[in-house]
Residue frames as a rotation matrix with the C-alpha (Angstrom) as fourth column:
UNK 1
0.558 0.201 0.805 -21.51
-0.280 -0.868 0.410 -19.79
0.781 -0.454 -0.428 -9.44
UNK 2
0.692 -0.267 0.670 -20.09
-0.718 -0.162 0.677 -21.83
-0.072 -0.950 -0.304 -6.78
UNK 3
-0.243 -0.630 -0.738 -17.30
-0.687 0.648 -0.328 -24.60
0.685 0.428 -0.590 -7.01
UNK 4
-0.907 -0.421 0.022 -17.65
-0.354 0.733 -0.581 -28.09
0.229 -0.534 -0.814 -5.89
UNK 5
-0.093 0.944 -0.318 -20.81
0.558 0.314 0.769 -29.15
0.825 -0.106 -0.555 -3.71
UNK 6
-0.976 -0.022 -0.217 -20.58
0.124 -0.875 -0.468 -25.67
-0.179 -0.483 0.857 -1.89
UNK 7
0.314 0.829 0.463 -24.15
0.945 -0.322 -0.064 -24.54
0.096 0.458 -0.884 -1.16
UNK 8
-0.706 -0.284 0.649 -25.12
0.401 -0.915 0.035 -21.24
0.584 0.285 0.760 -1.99
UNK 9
-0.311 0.684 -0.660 -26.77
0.746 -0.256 -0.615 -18.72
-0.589 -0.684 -0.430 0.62
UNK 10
-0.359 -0.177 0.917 -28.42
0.692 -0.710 0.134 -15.73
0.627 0.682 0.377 -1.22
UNK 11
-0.883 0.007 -0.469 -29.22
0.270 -0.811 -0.519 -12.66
-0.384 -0.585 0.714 0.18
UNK 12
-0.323 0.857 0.402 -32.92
0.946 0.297 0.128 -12.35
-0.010 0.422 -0.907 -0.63
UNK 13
-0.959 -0.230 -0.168 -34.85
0.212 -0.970 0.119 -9.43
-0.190 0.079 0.979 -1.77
UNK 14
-0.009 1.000 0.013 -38.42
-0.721 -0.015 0.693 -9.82
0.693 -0.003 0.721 -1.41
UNK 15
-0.382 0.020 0.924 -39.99
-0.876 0.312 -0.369 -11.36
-0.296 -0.950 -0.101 1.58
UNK 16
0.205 0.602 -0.772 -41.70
-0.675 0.658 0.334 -14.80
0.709 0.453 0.541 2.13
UNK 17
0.572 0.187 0.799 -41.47
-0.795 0.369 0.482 -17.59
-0.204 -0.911 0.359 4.43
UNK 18
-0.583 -0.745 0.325 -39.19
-0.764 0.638 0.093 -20.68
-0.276 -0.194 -0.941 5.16
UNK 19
0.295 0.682 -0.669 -41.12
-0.774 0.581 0.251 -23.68
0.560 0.444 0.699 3.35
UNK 20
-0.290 -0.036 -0.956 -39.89
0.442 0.881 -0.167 -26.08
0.849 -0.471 -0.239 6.61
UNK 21
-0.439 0.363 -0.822 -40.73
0.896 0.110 -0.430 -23.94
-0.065 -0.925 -0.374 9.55
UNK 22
0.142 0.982 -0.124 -42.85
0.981 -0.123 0.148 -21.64
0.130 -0.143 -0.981 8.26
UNK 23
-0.133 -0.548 -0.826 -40.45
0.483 -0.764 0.429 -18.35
-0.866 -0.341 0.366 9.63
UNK 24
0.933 0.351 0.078 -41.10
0.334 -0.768 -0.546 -15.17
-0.132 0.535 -0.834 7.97
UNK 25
0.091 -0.831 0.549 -38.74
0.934 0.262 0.242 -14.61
-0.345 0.491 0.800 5.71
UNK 26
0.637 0.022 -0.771 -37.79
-0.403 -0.843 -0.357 -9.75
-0.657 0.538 -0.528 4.97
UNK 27
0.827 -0.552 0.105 -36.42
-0.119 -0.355 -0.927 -8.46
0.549 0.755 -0.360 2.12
UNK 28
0.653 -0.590 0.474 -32.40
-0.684 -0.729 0.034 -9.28
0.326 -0.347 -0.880 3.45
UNK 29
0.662 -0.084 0.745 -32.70
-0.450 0.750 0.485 -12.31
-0.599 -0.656 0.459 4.79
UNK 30
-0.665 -0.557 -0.498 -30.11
-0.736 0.603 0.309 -15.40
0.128 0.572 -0.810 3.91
UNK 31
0.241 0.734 0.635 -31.48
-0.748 0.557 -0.360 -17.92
-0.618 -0.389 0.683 2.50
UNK 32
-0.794 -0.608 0.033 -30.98
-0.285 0.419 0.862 -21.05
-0.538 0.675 -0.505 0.68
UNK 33
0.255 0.762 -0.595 -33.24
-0.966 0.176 -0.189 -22.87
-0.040 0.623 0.781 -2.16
UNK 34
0.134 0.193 0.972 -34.41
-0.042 0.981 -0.189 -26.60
-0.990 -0.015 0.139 -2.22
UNK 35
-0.399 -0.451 -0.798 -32.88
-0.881 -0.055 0.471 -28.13
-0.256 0.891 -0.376 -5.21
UNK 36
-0.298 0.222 0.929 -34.86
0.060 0.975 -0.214 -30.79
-0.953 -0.008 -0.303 -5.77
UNK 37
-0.801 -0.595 0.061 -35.29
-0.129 0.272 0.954 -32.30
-0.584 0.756 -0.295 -9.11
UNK 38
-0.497 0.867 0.035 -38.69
0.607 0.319 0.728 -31.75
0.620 0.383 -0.685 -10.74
UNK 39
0.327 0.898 -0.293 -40.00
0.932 -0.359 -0.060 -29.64
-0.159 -0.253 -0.954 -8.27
UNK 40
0.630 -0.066 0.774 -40.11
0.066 -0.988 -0.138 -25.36
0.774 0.138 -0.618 -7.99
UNK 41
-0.680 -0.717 -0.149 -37.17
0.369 -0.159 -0.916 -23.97
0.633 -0.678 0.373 -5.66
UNK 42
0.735 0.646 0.207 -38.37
0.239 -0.532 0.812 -22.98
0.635 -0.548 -0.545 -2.18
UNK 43
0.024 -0.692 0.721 -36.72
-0.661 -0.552 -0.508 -20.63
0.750 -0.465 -0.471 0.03
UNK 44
0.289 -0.085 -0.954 -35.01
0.816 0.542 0.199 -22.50
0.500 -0.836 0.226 3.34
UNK 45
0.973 -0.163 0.162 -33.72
-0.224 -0.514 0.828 -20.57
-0.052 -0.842 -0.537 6.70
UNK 46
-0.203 -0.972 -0.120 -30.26
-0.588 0.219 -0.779 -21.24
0.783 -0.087 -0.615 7.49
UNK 47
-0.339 0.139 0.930 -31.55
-0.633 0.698 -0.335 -23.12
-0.696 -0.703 -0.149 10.97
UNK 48
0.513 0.262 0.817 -33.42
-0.215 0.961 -0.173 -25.49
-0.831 -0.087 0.550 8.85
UNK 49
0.827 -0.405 -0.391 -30.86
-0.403 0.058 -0.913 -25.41
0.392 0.913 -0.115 6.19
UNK 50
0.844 -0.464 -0.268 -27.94
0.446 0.330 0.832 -26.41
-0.298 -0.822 0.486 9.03
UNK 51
-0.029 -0.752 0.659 -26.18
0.708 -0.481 -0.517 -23.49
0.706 0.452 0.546 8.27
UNK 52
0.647 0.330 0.687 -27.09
-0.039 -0.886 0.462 -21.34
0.761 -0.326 -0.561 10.83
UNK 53
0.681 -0.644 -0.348 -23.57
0.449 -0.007 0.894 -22.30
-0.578 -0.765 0.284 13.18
UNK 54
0.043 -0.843 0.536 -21.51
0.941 -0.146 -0.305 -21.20
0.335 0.517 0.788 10.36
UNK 55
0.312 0.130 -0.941 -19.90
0.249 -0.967 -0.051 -17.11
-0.917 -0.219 -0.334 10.80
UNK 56
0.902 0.069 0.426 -19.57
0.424 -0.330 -0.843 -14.84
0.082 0.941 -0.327 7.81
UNK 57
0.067 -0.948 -0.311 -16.56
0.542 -0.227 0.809 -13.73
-0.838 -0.223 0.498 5.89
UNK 58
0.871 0.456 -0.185 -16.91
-0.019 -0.343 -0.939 -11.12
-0.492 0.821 -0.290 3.86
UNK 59
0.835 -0.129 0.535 -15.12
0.536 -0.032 -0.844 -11.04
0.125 0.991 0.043 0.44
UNK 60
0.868 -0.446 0.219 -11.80
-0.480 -0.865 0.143 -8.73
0.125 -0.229 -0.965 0.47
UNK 61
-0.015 -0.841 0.540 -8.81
-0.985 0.105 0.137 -11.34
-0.172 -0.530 -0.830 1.69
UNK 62
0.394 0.251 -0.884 -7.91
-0.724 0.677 -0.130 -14.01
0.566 0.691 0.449 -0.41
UNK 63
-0.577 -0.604 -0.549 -5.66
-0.154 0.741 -0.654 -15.44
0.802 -0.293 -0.520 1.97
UNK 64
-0.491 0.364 0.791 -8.09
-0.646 0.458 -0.611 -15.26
-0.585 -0.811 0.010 4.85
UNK 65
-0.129 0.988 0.087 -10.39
-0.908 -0.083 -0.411 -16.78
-0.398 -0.132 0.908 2.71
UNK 66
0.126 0.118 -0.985 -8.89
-0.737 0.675 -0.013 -19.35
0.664 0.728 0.172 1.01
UNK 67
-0.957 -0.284 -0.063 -7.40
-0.054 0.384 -0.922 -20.54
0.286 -0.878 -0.383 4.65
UNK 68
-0.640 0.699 0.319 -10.72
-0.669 -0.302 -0.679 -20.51
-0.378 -0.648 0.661 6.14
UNK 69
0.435 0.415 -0.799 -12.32
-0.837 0.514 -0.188 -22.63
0.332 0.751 0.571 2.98
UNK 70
-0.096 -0.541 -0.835 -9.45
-0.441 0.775 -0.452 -24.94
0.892 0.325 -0.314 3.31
UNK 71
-0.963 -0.003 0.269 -9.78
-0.269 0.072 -0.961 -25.32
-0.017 -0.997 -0.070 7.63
UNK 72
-0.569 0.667 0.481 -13.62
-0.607 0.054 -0.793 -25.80
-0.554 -0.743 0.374 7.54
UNK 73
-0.843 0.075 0.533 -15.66
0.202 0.962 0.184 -28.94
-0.499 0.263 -0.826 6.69
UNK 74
-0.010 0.915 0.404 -18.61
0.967 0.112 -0.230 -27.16
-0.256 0.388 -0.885 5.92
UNK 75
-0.824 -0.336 -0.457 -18.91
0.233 -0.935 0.266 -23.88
-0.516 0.113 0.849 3.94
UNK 76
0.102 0.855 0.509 -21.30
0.817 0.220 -0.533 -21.76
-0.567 0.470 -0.676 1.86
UNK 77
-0.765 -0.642 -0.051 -20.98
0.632 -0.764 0.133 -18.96
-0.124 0.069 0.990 -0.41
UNK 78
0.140 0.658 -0.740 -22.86
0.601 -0.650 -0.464 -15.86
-0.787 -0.380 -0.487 0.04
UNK 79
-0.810 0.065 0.583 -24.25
0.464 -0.538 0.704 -13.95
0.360 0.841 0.405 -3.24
UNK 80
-0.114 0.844 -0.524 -26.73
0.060 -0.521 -0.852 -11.31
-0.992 -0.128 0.009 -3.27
UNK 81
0.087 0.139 0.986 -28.26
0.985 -0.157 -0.065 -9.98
0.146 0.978 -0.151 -7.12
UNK 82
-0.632 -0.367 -0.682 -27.09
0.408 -0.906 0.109 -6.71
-0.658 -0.209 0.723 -8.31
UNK 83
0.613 0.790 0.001 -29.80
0.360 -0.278 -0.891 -4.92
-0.703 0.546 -0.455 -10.23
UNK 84
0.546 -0.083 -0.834 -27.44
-0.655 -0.663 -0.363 -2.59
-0.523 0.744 -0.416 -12.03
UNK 85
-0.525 -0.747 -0.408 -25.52
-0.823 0.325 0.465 -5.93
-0.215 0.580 -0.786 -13.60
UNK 86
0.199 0.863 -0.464 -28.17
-0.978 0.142 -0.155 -8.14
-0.068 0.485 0.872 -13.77
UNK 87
0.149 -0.407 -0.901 -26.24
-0.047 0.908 -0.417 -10.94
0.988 0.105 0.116 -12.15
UNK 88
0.816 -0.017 -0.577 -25.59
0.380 0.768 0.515 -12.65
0.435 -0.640 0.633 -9.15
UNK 89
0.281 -0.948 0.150 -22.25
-0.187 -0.207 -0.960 -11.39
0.941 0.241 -0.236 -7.22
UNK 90
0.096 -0.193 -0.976 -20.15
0.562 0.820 -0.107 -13.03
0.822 -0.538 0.187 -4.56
UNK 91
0.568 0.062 0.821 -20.57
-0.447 -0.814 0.371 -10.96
0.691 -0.578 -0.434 -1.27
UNK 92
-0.336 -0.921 0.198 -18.20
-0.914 0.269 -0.303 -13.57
0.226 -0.283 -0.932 0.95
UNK 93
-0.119 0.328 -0.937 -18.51
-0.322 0.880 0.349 -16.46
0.939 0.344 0.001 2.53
UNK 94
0.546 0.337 0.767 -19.72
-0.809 -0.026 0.588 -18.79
0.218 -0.941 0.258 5.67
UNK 95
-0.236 -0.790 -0.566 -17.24
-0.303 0.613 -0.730 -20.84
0.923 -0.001 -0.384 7.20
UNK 96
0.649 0.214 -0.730 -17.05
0.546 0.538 0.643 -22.57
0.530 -0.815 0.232 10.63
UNK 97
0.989 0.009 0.149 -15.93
-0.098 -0.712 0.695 -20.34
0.112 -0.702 -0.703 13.61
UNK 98
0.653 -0.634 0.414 -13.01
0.041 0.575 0.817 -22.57
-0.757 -0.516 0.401 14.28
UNK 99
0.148 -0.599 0.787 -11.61
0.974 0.226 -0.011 -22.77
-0.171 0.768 0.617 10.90
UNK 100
0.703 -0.039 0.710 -11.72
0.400 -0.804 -0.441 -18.87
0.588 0.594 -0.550 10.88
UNK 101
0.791 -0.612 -0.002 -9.75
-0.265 -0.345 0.900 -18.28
-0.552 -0.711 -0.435 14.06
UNK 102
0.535 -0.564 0.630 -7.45
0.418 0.824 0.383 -20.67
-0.734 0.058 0.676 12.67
UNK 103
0.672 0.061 0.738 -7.14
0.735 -0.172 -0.656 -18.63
0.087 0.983 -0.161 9.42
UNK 104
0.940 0.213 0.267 -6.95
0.103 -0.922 0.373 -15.84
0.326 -0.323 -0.888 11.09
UNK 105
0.696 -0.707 0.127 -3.68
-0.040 0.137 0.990 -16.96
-0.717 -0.693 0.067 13.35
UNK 106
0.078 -0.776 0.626 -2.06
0.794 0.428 0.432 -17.92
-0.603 0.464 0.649 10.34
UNK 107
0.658 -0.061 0.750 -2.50
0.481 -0.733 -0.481 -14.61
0.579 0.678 -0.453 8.32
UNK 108
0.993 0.057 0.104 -1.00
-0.018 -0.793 0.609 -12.79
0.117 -0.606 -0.787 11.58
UNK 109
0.791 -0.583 0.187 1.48
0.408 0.730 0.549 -14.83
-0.457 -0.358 0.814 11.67
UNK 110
-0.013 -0.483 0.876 2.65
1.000 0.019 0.026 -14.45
-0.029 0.875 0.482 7.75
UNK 111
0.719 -0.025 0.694 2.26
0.236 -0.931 -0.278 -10.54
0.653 0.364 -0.664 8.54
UNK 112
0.922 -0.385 0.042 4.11
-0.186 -0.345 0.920 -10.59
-0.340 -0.856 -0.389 11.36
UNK 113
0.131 -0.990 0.052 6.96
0.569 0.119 0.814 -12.04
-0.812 -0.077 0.579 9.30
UNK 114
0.349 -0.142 0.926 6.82
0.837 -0.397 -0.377 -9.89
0.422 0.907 -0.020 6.43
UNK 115
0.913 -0.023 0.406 6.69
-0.203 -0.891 0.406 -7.07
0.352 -0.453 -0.819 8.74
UNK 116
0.570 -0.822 -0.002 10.03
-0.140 -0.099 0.985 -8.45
-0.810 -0.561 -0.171 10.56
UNK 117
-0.052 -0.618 0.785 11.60
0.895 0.320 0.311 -9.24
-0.443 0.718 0.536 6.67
UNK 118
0.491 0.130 0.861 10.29
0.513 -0.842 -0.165 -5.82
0.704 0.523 -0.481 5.33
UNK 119
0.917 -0.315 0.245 12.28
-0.399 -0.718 0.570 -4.05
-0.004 -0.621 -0.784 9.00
UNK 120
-0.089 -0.929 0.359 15.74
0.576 0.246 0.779 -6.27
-0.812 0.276 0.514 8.12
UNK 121
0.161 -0.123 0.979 15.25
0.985 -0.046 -0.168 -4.95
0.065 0.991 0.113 4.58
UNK 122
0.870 -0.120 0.478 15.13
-0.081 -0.992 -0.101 -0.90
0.486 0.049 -0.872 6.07
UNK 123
0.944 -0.322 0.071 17.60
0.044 0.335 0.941 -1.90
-0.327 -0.885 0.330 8.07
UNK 124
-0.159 -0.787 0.595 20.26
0.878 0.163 0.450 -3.06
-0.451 0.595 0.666 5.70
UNK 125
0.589 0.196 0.784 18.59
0.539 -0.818 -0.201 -0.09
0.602 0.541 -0.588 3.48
UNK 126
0.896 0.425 0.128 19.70
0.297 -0.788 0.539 1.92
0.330 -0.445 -0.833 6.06
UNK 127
0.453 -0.869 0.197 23.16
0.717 0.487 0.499 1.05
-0.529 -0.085 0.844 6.37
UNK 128
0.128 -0.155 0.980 23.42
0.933 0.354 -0.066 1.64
-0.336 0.922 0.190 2.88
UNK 129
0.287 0.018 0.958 22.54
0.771 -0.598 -0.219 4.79
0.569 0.801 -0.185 2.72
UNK 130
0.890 -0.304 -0.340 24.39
0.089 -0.614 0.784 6.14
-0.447 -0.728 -0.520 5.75
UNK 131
0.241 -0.738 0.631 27.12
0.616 0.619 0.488 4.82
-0.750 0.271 0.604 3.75
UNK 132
0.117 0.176 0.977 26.27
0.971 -0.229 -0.075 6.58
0.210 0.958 -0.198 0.92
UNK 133
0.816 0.545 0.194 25.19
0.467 -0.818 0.335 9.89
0.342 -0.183 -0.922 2.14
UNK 134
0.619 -0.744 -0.252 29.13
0.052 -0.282 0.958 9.68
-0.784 -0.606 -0.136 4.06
UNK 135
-0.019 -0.454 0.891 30.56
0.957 0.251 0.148 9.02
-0.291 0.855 0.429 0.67
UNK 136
0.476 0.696 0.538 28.91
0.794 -0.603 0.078 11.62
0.379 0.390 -0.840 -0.82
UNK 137
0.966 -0.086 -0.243 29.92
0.144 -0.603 0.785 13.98
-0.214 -0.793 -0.570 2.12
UNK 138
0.145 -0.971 -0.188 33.56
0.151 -0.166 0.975 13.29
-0.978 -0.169 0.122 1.86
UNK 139
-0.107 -0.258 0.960 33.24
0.988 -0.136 0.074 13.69
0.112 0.957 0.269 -2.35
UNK 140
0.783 0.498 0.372 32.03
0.443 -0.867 0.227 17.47
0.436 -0.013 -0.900 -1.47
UNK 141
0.860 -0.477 -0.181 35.08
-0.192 -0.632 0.751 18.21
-0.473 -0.611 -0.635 0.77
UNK 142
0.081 -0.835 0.545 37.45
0.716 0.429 0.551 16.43
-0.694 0.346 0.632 -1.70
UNK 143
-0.105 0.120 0.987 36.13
0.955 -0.265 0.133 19.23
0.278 0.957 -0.086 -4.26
UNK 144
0.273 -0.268 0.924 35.64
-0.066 -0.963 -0.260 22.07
0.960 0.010 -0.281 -2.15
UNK 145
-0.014 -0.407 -0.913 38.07
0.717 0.633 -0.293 21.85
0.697 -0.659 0.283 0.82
UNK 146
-0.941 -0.253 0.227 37.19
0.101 -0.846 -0.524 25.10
0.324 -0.470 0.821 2.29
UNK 147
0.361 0.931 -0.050 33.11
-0.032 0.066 0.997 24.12
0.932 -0.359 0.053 3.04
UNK 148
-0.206 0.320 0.925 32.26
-0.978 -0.022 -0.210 23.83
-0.046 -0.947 0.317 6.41
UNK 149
-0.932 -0.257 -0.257 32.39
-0.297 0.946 0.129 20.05
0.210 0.196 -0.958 7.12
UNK 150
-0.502 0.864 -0.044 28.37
0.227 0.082 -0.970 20.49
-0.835 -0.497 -0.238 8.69
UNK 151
0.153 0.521 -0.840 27.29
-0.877 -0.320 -0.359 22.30
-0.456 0.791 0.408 5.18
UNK 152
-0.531 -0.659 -0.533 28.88
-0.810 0.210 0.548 19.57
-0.249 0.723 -0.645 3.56
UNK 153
-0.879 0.466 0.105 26.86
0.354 0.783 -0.511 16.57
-0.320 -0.412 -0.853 5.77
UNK 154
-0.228 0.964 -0.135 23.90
0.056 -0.126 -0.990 18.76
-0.972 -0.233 -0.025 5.20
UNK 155
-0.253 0.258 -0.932 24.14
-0.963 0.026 0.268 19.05
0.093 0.966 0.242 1.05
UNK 156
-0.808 -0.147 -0.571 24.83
-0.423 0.819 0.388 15.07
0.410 0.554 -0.724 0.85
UNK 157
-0.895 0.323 0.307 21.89
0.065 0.776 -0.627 14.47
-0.441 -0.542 -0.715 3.18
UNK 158
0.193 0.761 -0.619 19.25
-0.635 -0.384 -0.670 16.48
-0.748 0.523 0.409 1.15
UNK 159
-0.265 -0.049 -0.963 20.67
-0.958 -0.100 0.269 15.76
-0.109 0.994 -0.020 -1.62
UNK 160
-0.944 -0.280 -0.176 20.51
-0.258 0.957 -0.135 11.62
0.206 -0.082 -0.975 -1.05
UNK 161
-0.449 0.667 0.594 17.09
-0.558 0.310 -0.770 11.28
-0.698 -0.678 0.233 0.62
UNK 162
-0.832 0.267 0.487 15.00
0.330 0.943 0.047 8.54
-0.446 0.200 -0.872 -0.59
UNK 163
-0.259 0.685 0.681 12.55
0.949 0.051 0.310 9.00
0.178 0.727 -0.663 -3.59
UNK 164
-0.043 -0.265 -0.963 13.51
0.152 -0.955 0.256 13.20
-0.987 -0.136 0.082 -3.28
UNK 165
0.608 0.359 0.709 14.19
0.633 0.320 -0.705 13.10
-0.479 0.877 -0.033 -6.63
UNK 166
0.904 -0.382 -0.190 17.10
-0.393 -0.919 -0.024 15.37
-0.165 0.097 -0.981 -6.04
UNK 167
0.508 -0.535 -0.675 20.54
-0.634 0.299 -0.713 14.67
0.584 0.790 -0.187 -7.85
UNK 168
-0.681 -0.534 0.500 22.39
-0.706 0.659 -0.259 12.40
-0.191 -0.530 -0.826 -4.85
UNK 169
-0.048 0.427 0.903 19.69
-0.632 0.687 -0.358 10.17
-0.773 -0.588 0.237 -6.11
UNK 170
0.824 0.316 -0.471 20.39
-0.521 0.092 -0.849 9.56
-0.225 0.944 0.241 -9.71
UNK 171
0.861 -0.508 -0.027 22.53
0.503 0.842 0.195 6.59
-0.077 -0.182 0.980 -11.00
UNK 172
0.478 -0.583 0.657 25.26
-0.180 -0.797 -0.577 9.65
0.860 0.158 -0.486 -11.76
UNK 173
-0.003 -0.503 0.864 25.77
-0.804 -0.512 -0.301 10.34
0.594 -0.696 -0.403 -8.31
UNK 174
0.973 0.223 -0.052 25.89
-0.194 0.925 0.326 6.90
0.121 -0.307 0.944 -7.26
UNK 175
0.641 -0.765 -0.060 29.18
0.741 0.637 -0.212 6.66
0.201 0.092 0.975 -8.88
UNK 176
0.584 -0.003 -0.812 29.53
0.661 -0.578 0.478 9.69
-0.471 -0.816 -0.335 -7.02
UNK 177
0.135 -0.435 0.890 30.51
0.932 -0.250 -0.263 11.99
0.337 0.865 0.371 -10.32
UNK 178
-0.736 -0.634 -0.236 32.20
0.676 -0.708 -0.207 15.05
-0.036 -0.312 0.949 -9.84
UNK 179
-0.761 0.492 0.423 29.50
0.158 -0.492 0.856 17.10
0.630 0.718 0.297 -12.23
UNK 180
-0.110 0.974 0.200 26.85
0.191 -0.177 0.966 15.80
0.975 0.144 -0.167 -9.19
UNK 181
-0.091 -0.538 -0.838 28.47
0.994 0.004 -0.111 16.55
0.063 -0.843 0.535 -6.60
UNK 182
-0.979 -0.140 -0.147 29.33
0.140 -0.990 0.014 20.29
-0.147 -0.007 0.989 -7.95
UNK 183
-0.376 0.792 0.481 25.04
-0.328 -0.599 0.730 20.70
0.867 0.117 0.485 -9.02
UNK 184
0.535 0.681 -0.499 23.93
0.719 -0.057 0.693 19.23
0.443 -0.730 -0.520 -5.37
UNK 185
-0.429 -0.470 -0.771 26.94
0.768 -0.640 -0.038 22.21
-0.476 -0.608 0.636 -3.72
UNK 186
-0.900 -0.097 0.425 25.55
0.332 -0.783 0.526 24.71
0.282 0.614 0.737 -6.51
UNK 187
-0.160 0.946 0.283 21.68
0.188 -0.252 0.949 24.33
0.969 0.205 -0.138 -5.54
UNK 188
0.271 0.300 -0.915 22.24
0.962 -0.116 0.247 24.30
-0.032 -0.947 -0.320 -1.72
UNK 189
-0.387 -0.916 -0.110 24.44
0.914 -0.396 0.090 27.24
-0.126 -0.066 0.990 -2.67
UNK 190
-0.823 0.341 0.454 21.93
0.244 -0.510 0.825 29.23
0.513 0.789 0.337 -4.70
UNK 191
0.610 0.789 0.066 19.16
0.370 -0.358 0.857 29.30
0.701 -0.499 -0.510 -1.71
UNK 192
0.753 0.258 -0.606 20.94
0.653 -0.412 0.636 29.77
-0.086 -0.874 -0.478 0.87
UNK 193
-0.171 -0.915 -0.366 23.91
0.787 -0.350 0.508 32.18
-0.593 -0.201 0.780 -0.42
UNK 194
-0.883 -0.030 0.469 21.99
0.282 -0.833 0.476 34.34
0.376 0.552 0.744 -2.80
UNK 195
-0.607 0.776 -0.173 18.69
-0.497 -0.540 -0.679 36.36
-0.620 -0.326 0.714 -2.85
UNK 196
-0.954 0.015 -0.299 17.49
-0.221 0.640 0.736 33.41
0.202 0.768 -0.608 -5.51
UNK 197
-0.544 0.828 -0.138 14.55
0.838 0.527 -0.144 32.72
-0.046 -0.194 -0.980 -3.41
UNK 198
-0.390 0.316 -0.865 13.74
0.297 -0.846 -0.443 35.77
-0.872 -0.429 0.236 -2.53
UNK 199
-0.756 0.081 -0.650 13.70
-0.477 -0.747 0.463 37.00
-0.448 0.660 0.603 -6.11
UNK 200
-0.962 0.112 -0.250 11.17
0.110 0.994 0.022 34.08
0.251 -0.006 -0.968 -6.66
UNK 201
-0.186 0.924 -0.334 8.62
0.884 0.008 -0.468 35.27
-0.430 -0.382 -0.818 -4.49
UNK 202
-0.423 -0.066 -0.904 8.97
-0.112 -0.986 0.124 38.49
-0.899 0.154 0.410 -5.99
UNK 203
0.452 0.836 -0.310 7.72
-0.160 -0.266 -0.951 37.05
-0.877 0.479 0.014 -9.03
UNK 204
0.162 -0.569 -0.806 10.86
-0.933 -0.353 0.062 36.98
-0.320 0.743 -0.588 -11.23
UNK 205
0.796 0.603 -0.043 10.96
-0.602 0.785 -0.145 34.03
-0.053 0.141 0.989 -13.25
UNK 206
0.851 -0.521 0.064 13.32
0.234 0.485 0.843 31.21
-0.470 -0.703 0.534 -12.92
UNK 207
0.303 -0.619 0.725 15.72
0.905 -0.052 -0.423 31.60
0.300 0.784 0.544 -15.75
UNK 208
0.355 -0.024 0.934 15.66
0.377 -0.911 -0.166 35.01
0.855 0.411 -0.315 -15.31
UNK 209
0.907 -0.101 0.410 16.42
-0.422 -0.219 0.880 34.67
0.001 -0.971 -0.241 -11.25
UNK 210
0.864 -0.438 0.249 18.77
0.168 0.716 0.678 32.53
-0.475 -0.544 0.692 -12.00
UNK 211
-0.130 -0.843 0.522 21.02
0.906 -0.315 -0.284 34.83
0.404 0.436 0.804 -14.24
UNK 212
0.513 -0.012 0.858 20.44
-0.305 -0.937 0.169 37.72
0.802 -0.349 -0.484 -11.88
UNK 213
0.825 -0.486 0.289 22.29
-0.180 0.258 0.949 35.62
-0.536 -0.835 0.125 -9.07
UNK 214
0.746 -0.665 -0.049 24.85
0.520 0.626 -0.581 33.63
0.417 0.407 0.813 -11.48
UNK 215
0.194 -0.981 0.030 27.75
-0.089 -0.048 -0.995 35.72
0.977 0.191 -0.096 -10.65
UNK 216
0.076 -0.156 0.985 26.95
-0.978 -0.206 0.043 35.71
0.196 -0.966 -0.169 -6.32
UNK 217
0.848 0.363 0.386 26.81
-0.476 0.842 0.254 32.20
-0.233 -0.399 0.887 -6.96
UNK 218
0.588 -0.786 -0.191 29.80
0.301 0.432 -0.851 31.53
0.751 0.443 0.490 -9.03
UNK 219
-0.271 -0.452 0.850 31.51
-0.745 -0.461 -0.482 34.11
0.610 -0.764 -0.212 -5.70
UNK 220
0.414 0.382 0.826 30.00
-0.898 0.320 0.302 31.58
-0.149 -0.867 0.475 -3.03
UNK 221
0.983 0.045 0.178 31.20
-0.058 0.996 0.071 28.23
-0.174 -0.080 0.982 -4.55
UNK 222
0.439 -0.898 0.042 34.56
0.402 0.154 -0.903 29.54
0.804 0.413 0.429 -5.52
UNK 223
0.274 -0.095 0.957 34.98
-0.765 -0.624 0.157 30.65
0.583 -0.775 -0.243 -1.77
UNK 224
0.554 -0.137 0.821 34.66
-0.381 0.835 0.397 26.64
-0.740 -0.533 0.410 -0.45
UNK 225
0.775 -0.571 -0.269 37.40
0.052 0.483 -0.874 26.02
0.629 0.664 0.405 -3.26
């Protein structure tokens, strides 16, 4: 249950009393058990167990906890019994005050740099995909040179956003093919140059909206040719 010469505190469920000072012991209490050899376990307190300076850490954060273990001379682990498993299960542990601050500083730390290695990483991301999004932009006016150079910025930026799933994100339009270029100008085309939506709410299904527009669309994209 426990590793090393960790004691174990349990979380007790039926009352009784402290078999060195006597202290009424509820249903809740922590407690440990005399291990002597040959005789019956009796419940201790934590005061006369000399656990009672330690502070609790519950379970949940391996890294506080393994820091905290490693930082504090004396520890205990804290189980309770689960009726519906019919076992023992680890609920966290008791560590020395000091060795948890300590932990503690160092976890903040290691978040604080991830957090500054995960904001270089949007960073550079971000670069990237201004880069990208300008690419993009200037493949749309290379194909239709008669757009509006603002419609153009505004297809490649939809069309590019991050986990959108819309075609400026597929490995296609990376290499910034013609084909996805002409279906992110066709779909910006199709809402906002036909009645496509409109016919949509109306009920008409898609296929079926989308050859009732085909020829105002094919009129709208051969216009920014």
């Amino acid at each position: 249950m426990t590793k090393s010469n960790e004691p174990t505190v349990f979380i007790a469920h039926r009352e009784g009393a402290c078999a060195e000072c006597g202290m009424k012991l509820e249903g809740g209490e922590w407690i440990t058990l005399t291990g002597e050899e040959g005789k019956v376990a009796e419940a201790l307190c934590l005061g006369c167990a000399d656990l009672d300076h330690l502070v609790f850490l519950p379970r949940g954060d391996a890294a506080l906890t393994r820091r905290a273990g490693k930082y504090s001379a004396l520890r205990a682990v804290v189980v309770e019994w689960s009726r519906r498993r019919k076992r023992y299960e680890r609920q966290g542990t008791l560590v020395e005050e000091a060795a948890l601050q300590r932990a503690e500083e160092e976890c903040l730390a290691d978040a604080d740099q991830r957090e500054r290695k995960a904001e270089r990483r949007r960073e550079r991301d971000a670069v990237k995909d201004r880069e990208y999004v300008i690419d993009f932009t200037h493949e749309i006016l290379k194909a239709y040179p008669k757009a509006p150079p603002e419609r153009a910025a505004e297809i490649a930026l939809h069309a590019c956003q991050k986990h959108s799933g819309r075609v400026g994100r597929s490995a296609a339009a990376k290499e910034l093919d013609p084909k996805t270029v002409a279906l992110a100008v066709r779909a910006h085309l199709r809402h906002t140059a036909t009645n496509y939506d409109e016919l949509l709410m109306a009920g008409v299904p898609r296929q079926e909206a989308r050859w009732q527009i085909g020829d105002a669309l094919d009129r709208a994209e051969a216009a920014w040719r």
